[in-house]
Backbone as numpy.savetxt, mean C-alpha at the origin, in Angstrom:
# Nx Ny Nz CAx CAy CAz Cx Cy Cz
-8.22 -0.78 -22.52 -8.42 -2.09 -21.90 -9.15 -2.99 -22.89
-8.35 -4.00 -23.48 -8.64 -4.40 -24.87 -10.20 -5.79 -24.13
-11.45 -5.91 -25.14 -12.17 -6.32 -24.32 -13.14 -5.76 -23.74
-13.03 -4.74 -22.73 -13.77 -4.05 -22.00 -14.31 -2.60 -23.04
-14.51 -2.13 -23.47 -14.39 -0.89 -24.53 -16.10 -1.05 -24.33
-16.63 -1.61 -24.21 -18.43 -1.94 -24.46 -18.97 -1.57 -23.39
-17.94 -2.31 -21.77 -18.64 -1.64 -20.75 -17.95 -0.54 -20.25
-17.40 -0.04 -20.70 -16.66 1.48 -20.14 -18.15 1.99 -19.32
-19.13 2.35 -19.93 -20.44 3.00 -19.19 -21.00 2.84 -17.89
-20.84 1.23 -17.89 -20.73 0.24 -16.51 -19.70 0.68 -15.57
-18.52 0.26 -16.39 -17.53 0.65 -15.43 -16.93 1.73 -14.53
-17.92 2.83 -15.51 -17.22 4.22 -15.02 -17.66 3.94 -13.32
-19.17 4.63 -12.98 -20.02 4.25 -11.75 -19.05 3.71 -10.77
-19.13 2.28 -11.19 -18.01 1.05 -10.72 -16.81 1.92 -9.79
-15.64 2.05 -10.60 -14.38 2.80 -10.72 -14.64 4.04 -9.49
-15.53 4.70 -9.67 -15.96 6.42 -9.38 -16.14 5.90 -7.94
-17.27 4.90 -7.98 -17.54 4.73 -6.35 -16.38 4.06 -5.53
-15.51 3.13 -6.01 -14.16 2.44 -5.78 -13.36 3.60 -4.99
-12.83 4.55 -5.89 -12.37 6.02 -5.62 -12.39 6.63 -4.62
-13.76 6.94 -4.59 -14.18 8.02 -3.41 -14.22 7.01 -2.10
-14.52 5.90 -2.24 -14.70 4.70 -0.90 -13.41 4.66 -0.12
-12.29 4.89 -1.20 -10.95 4.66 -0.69 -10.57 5.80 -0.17
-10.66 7.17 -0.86 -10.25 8.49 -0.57 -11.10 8.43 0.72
-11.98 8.26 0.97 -12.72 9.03 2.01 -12.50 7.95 3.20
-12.14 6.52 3.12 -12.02 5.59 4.04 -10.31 6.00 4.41
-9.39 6.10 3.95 -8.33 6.25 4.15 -8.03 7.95 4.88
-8.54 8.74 4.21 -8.81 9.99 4.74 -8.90 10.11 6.00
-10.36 9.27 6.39 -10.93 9.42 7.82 -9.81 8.86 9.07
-9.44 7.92 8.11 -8.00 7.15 9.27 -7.12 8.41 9.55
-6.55 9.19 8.37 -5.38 10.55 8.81 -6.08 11.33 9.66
-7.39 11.61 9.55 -8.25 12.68 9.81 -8.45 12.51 11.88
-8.75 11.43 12.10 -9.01 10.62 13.08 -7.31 10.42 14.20
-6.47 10.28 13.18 -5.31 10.16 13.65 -4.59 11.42 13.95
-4.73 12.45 13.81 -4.59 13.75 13.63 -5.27 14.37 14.64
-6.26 14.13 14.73 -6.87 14.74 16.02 -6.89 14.20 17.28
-7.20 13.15 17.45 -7.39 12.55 18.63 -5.86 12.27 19.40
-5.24 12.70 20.59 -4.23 12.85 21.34 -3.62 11.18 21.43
-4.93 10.73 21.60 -4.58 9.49 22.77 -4.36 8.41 21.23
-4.17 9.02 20.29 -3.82 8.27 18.92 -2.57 8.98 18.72
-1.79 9.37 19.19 -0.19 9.79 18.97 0.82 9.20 19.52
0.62 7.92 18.94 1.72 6.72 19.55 2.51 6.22 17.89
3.32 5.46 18.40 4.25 5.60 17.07 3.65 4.64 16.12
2.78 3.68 16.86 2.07 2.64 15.66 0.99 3.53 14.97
0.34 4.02 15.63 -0.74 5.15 15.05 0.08 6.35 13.87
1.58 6.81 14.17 2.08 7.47 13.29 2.28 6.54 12.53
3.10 5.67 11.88 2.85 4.70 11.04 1.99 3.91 10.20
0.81 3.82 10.80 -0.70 3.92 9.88 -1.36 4.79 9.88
-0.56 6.44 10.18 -1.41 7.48 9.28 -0.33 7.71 7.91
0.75 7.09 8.05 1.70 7.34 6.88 0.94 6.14 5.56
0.72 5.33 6.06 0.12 4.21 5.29 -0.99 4.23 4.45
-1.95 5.02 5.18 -2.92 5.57 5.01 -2.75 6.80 3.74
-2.00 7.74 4.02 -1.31 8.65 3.72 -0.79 8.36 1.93
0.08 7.20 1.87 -0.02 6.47 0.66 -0.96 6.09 0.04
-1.82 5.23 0.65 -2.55 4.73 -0.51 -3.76 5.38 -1.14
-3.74 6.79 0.23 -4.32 7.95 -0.84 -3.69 8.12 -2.25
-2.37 8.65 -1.50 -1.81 9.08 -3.27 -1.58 8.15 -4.20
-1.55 6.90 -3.72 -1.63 5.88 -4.76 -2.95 5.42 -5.40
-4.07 5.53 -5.09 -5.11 5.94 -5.56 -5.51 7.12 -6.25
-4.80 8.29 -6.37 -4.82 9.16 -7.05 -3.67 9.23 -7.82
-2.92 8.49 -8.25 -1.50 8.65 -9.11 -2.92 7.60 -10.28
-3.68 6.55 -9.91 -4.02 5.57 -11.16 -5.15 6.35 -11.18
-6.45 6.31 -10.42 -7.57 6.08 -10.58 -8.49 7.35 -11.74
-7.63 8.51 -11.22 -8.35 10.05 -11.67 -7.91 9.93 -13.75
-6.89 8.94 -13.88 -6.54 8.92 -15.48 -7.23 7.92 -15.76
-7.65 6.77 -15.01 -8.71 5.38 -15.30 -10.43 5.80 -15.65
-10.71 6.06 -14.74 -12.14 7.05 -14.68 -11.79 8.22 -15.89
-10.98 8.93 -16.57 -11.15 9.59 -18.01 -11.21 8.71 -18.95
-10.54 7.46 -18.84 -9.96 6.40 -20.05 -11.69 6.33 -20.15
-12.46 5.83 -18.92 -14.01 5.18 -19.24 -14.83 5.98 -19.54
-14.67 7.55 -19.77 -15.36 8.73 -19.44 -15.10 8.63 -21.44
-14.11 8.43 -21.70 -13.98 8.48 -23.08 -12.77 9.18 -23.52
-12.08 9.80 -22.37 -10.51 9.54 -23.26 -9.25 9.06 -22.74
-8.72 8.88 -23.84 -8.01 7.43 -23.62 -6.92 7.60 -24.25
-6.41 8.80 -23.75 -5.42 9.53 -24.91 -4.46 9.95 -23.03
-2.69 10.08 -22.95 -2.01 10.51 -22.11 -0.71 10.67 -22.99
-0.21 11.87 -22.20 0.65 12.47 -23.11 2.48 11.65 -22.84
3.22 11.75 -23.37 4.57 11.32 -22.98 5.08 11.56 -21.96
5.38 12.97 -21.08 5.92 13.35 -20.00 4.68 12.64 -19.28
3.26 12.91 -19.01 1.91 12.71 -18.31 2.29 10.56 -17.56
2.54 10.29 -19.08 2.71 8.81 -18.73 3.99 8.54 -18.18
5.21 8.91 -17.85 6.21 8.54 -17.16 6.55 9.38 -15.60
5.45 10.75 -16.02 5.42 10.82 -14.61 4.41 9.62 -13.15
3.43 9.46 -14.05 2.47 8.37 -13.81 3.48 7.32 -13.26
4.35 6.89 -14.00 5.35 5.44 -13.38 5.96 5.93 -12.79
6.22 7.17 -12.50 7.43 7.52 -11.40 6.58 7.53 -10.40
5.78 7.99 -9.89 4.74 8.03 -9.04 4.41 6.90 -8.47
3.51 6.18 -9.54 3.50 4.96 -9.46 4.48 3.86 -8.75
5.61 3.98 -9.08 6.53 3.13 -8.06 7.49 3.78 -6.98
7.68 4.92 -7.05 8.00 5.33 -5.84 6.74 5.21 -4.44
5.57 5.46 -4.82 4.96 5.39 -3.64 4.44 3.65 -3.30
4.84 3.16 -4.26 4.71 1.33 -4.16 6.23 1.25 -3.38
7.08 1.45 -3.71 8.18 1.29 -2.94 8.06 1.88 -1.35
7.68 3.30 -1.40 7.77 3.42 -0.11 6.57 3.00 0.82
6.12 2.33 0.35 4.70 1.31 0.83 5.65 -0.19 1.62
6.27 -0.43 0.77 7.23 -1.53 0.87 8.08 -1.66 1.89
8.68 -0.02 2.03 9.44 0.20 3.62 9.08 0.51 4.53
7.57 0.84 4.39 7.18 1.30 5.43 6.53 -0.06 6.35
6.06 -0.77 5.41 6.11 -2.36 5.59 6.76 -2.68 6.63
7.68 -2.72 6.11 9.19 -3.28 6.92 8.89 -2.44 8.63
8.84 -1.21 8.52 9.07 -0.71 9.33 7.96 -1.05 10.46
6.92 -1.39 9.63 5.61 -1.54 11.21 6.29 -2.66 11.51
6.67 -3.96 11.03 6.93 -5.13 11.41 8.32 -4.85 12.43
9.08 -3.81 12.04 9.99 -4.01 13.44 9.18 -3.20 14.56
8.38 -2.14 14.65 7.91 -1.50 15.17 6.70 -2.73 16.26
6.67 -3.56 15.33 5.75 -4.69 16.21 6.47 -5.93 16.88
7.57 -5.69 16.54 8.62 -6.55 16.85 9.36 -6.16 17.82
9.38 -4.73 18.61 9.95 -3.85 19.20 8.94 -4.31 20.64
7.65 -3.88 20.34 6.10 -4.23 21.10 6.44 -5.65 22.00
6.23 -6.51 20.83 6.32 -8.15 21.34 7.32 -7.97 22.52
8.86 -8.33 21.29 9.83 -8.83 22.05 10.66 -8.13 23.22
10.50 -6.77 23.31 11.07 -5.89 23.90 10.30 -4.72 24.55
9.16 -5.39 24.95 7.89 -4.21 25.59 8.45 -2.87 26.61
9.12 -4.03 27.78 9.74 -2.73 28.65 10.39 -2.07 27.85
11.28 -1.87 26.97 12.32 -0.98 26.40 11.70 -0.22 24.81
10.03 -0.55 24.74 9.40 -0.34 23.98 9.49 1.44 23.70
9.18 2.40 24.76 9.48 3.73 24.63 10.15 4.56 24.10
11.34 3.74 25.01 12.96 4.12 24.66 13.50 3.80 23.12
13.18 2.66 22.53 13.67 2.03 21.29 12.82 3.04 20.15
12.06 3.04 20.58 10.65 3.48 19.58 10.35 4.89 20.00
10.93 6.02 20.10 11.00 7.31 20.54 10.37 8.16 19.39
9.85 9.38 19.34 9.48 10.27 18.58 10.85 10.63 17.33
11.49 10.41 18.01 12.99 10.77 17.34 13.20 9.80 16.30
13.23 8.52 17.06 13.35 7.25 16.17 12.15 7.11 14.62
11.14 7.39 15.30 9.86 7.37 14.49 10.29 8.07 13.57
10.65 9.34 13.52 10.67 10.32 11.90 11.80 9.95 11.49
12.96 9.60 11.80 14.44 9.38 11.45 13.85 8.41 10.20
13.18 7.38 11.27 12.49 6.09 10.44 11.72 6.33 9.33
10.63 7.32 9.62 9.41 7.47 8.41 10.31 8.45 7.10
11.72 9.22 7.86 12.02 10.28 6.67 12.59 9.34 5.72
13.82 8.00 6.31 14.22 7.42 5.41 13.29 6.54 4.78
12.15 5.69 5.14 11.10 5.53 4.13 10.94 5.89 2.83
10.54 7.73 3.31 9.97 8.09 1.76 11.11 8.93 1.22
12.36 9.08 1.86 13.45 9.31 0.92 13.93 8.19 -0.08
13.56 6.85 0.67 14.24 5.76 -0.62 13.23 5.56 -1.32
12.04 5.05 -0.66 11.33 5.22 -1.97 10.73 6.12 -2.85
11.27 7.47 -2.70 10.73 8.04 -3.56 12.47 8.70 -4.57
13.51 8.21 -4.21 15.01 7.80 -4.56 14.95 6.95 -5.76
14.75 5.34 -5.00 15.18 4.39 -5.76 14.39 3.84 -7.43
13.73 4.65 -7.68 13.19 4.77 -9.00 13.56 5.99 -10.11
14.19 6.70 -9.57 14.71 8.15 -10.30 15.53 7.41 -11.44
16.55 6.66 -11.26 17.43 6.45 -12.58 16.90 5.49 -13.58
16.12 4.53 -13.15 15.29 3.47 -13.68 14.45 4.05 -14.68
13.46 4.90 -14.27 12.50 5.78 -15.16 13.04 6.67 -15.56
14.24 7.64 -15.76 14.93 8.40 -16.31 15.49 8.17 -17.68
15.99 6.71 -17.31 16.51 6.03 -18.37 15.96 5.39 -19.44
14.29 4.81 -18.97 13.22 4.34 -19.71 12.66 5.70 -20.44
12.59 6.49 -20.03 12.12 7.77 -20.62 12.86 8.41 -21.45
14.16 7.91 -21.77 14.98 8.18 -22.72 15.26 7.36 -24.13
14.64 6.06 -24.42 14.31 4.73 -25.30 13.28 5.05 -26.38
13.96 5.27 -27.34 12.56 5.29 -28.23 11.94 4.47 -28.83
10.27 4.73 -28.98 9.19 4.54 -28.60 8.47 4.63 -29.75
8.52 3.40 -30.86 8.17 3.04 -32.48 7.38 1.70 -31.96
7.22 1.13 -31.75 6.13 -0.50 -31.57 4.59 -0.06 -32.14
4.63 0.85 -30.96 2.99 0.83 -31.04 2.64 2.30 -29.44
1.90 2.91 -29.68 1.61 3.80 -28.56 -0.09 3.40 -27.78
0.20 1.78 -27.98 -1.27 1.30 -26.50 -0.81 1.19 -25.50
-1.10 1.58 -24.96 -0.65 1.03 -23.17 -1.72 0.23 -23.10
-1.21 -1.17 -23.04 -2.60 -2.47 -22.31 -2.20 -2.70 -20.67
-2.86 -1.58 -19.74 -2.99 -1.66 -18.95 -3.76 -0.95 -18.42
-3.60 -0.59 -16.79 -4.93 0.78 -16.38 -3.69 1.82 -15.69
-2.22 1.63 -15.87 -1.08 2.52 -15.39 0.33 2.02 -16.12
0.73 3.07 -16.08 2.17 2.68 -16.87 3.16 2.51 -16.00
3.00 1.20 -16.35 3.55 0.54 -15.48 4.69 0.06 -16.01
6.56 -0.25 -15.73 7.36 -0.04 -15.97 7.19 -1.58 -17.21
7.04 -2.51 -17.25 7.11 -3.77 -18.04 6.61 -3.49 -19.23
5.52 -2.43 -18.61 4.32 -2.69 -19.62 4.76 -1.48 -20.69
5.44 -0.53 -20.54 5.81 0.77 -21.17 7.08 0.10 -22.12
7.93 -0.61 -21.22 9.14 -0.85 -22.16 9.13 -1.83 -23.22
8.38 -3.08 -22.66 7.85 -3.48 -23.77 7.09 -2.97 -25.25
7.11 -1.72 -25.34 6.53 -1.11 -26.71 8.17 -0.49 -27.17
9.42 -0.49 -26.70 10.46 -0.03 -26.95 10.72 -0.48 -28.41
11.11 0.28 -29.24 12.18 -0.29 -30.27 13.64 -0.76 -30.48
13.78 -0.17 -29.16 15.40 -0.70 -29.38 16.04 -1.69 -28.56
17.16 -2.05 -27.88 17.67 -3.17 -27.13 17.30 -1.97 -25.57
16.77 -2.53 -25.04 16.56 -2.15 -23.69 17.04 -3.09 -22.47
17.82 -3.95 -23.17 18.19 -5.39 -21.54 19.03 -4.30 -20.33
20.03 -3.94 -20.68 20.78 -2.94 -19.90 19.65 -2.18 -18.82
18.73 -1.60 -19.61 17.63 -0.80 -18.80 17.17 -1.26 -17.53
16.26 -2.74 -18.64 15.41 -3.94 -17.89 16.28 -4.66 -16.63
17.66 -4.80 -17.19 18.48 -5.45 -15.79 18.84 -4.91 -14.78
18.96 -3.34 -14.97 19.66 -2.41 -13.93 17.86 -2.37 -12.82
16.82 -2.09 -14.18 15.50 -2.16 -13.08 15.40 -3.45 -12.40
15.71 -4.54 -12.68 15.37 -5.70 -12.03 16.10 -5.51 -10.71
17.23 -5.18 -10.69 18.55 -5.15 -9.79 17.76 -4.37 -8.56
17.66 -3.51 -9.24 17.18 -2.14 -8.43 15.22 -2.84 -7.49
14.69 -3.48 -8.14 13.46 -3.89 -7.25 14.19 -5.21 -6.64
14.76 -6.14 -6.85 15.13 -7.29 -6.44 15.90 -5.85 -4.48
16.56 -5.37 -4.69 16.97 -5.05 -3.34 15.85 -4.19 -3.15
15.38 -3.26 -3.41 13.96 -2.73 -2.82 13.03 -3.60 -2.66
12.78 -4.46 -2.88 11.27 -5.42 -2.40 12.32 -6.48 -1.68
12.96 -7.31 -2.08 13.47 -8.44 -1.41 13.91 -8.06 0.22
14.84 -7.39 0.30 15.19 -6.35 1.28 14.28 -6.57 2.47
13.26 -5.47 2.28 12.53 -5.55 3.14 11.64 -6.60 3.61
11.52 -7.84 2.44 10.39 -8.95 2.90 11.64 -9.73 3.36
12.30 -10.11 3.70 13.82 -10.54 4.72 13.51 -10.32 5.85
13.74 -9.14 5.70 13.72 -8.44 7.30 12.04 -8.45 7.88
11.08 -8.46 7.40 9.58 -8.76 7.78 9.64 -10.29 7.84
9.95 -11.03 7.43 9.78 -12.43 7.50 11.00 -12.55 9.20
12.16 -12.53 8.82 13.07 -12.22 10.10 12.65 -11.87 11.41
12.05 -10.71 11.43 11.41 -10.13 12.30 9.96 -10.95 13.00
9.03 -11.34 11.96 8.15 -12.33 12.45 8.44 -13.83 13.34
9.37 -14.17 12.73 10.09 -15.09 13.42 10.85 -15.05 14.75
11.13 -14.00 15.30 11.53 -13.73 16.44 10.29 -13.21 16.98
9.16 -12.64 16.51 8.00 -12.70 17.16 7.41 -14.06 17.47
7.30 -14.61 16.60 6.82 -16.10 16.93 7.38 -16.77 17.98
9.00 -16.70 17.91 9.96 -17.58 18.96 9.27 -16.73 20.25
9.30 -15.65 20.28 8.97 -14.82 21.63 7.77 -15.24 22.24
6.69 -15.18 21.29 5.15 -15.66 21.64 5.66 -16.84 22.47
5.87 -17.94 21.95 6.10 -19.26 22.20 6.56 -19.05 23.58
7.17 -18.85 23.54 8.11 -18.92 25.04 7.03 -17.85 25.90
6.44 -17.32 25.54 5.17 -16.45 26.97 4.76 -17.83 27.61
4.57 -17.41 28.91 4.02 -18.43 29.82 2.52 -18.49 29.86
1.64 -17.24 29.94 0.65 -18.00 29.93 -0.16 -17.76 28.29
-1.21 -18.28 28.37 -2.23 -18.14 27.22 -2.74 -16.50 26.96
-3.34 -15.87 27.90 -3.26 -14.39 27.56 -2.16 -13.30 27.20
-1.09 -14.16 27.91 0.13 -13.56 26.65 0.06 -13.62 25.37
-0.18 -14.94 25.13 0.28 -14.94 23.76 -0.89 -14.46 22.91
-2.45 -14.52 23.36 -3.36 -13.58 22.54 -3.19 -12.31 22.84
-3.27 -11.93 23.65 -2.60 -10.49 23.43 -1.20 -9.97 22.26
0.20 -10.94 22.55 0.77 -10.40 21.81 0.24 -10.51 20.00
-0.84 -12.11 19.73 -1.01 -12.38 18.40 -2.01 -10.88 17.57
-2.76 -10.40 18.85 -3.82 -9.38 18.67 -2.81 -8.29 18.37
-2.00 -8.09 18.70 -1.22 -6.65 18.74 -0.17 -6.52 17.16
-0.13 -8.00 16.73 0.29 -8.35 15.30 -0.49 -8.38 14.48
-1.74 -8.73 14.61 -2.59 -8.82 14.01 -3.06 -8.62 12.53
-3.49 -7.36 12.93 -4.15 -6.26 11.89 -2.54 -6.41 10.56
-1.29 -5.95 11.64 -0.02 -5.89 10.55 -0.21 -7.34 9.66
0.00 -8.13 10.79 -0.15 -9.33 9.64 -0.77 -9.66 8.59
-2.08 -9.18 8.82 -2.99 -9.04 7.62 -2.52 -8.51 6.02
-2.79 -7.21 6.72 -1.83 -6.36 5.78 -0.44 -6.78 4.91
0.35 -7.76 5.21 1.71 -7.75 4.95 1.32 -9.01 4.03
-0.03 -9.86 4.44 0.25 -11.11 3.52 -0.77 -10.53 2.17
-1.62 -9.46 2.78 -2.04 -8.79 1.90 -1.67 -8.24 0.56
-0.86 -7.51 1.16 0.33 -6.57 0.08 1.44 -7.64 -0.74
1.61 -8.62 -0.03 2.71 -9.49 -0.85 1.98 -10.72 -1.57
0.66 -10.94 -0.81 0.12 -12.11 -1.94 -0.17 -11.78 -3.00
-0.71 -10.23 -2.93 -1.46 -9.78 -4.45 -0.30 -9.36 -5.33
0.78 -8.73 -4.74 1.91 -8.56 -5.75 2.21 -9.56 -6.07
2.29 -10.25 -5.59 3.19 -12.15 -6.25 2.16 -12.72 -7.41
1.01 -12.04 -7.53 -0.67 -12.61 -8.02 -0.51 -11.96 -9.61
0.14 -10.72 -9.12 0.04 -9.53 -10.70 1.42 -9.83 -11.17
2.48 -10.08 -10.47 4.21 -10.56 -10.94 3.84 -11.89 -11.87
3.18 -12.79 -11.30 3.09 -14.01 -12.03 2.17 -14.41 -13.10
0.90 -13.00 -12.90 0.01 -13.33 -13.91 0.59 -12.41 -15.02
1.22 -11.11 -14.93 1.93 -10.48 -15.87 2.90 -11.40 -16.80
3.00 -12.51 -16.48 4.23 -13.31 -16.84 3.51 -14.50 -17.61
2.12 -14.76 -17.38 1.86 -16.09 -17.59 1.02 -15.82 -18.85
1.69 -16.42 -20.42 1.26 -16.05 -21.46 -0.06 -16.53 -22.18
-0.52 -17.77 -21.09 -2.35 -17.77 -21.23 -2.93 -16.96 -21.32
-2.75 -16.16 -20.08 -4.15 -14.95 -19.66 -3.65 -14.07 -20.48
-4.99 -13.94 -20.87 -5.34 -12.76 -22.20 -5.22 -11.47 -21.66
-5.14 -10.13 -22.71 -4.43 -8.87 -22.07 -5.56 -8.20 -21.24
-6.78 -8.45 -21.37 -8.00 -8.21 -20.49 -7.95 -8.71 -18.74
-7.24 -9.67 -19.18 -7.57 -10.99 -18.04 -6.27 -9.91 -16.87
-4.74 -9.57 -17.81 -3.80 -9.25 -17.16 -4.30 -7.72 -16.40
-4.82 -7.20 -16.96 -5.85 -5.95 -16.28 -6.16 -5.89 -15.62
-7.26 -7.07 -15.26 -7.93 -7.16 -14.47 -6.94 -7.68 -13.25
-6.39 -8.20 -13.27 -5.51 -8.93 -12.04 -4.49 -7.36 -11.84
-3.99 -6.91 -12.74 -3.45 -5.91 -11.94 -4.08 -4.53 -11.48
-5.56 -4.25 -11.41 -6.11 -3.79 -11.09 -6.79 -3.31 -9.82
-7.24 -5.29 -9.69 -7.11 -6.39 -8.29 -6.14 -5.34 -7.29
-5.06 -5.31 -7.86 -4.07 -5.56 -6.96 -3.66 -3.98 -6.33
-3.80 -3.30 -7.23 -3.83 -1.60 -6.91 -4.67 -0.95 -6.50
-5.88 -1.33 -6.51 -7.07 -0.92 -6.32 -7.42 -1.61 -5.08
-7.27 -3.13 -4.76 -7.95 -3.48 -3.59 -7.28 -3.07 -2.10
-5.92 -3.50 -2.06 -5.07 -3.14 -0.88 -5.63 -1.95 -0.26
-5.64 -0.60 -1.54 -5.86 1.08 -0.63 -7.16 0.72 0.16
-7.83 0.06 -0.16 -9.82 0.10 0.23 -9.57 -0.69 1.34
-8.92 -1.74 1.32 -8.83 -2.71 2.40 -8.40 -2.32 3.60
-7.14 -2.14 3.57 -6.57 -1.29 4.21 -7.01 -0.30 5.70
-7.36 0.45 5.37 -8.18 0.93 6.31 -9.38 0.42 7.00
-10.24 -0.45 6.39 -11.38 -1.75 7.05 -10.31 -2.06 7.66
-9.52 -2.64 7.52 -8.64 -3.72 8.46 -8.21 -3.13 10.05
-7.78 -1.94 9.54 -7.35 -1.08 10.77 -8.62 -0.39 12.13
-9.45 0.09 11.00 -10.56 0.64 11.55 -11.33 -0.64 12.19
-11.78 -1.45 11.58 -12.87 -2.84 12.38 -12.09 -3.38 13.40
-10.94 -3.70 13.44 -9.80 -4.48 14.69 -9.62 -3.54 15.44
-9.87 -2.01 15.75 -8.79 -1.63 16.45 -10.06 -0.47 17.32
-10.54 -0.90 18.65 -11.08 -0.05 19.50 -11.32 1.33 19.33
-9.95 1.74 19.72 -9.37 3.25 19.65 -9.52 3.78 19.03
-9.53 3.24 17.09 -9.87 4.20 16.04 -11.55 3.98 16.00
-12.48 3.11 16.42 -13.86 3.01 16.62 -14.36 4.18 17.77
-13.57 3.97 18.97 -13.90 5.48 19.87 -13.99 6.07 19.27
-11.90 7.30 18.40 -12.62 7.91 18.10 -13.52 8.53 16.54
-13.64 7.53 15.71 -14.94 7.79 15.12 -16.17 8.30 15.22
-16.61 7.56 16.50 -17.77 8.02 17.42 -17.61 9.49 18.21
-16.15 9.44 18.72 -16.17 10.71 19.58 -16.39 12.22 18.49
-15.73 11.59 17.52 -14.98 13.11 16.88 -16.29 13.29 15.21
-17.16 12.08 14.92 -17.91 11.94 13.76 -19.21 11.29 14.35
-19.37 10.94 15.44 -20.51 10.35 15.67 -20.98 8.67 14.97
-20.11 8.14 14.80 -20.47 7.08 13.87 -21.12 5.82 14.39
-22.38 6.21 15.25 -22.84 5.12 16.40 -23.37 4.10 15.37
-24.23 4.45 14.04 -24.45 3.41 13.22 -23.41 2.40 12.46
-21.82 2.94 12.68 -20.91 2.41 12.22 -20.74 1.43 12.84
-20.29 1.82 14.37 -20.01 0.83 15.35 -21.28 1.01 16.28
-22.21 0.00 16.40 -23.84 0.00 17.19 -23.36 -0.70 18.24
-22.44 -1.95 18.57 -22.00 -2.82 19.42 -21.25 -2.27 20.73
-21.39 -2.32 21.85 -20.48 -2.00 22.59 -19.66 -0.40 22.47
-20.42 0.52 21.49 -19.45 1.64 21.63 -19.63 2.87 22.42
-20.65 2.77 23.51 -20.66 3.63 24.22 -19.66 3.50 25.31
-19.52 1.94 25.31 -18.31 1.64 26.76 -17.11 1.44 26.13
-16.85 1.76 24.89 -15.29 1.33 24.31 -14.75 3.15 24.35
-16.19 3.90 24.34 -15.79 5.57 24.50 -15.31 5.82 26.23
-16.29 5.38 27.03 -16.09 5.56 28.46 -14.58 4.77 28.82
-14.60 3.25 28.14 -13.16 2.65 29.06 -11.96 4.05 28.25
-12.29 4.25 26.89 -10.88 5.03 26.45 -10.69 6.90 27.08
-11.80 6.83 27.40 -11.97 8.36 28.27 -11.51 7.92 29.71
């Protein structure tokens, strides 16, 4: 990380506590979701899958970042392209799974009575298997093929993951063929699904609108909520690291740092978002960890109304 080399010492601490905040905040969500009964509804399976990711996506970057600051700064050829395979398969299937809460909340809104039926146990895994079959699919030929380009420029990676732009760009040879088939290939994996999430919101919205009274429609905005967050979350900061990767001002420190931002903050967030908005996972915190200093407000009667 060209720049930073002075505070590596600083940063390690930094990084280390980042890590474990996320592992252990995201954790507690599976952990919580897993046990508690009255959390085995299909939105709850869906943000333990979520959860579930941005564990391993926190451990595909962070455990080789924390050595880089520790003092080495050395990854081997196979080490670094398994890293990007990793790396974007579980960003991809982050992406569908996306998609998927937003119909899953779209199911809620617009179609409550038939909410059961539509949204069945059956439906749920059919749903979550094709998830992480495509995204962990639609990157196999992309990185297969990059991993086959040889590799004379220079052996820095200026980044904190090898990340597909950032790897091929050290190529020696004509790589457009590569670069276009990958563009092709994320243009329908990301576009795709923000279609159908934008689509889908919009028939939530039309639906809201048309509720008759006012506690309809906070109720249904509360029950979107938390997703919404999340979704402008995940797509503002990618649009933040797409455009600053691109913008030939910011210095290669500066591009680091923004894509760092962007991998690093979502996993941590993530779970705050879910856990502070949402009753049920505050019960059971308290029921199953005791976490009365977590939640001090109202949580002896948010345990009694959910008992």
């Amino acid at each position: 990380m060209p720049g930073l080399q002075e505070h590596y010492t600083t940063l390690f601490p930094i990084f280390l506590l980042l890590f474990l905040a996320t592992i252990l905040g995201n954790l507690l969500i599976v952990v919580l979701l897993s046990l508690d009964p009255r959390l085995h509804t299909p939105m709850y399976f869906f943000l333990c899958n979520l959860a579930l990711l941005d564990m391993l996506l926190t451990i595909t970057i962070m455990p080789k970042l924390l050595a880089v600051l520790w003092g080495n700064n050395r990854i081997s050829f196979t080490g670094c392209f398994l890293q990007m395979y990793f790396f974007i398969s579980i960003s991809a299937t982050e992406v569908f799974l996306v998609a998927a809460m937003a119909y899953d909340r779209y199911v809620a809104v617009v179609k409550p009575l038939h909410y059961n039926s539509v949204i069945s146990t059956r439906v749920c895994l059919m749903m979550m298997s094709t998830v992480w079959v495509l995204g962990f699919l639609l990157p196999v030929v992309s990185v297969a093929l990059a991993s086959s380009v040889p590799f004379c420029r220079s052996y820095h990676v200026l980044h904190v993951v090898c990340d597909y732009p950032t790897i091929m760009s050290l190529a020696c040879a004509d790589v457009t063929a590569q670069v276009n088939l990958a563009l092709l290939i994320v243009m329908i994996g990301a576009w795709g699904p923000f279609v159908f999430v934008l689509f889908t919101y919009c028939r939530i919205i039309i639906a809201v609108v048309k509720m008759k009274t006012v506690e309809s429609r906070k109720k249904a905005f509360y029950m979107c909520s938390s997703h919404i967050v999340v979704v402008v979350l995940y797509y503002v900061s990618t649009a933040v690291v797409y455009i600053g990767l691109r913008v030939d001002s910011i210095s290669p420190d500066g591009r680091v740092f923004i894509g760092g931002l962007n991998y690093f903050l979502t996993p941590l967030v993530n779970p705050i978002i879910y856990s502070l908005r949402n009753e049920k996972i505050k019960a059971a915190a308290q029921r199953y960890f005791g976490f009365k200093f977590v939640f001090p407000q109202g949580a002896k009667n948010t345990v009694r109304a959910a008992e």
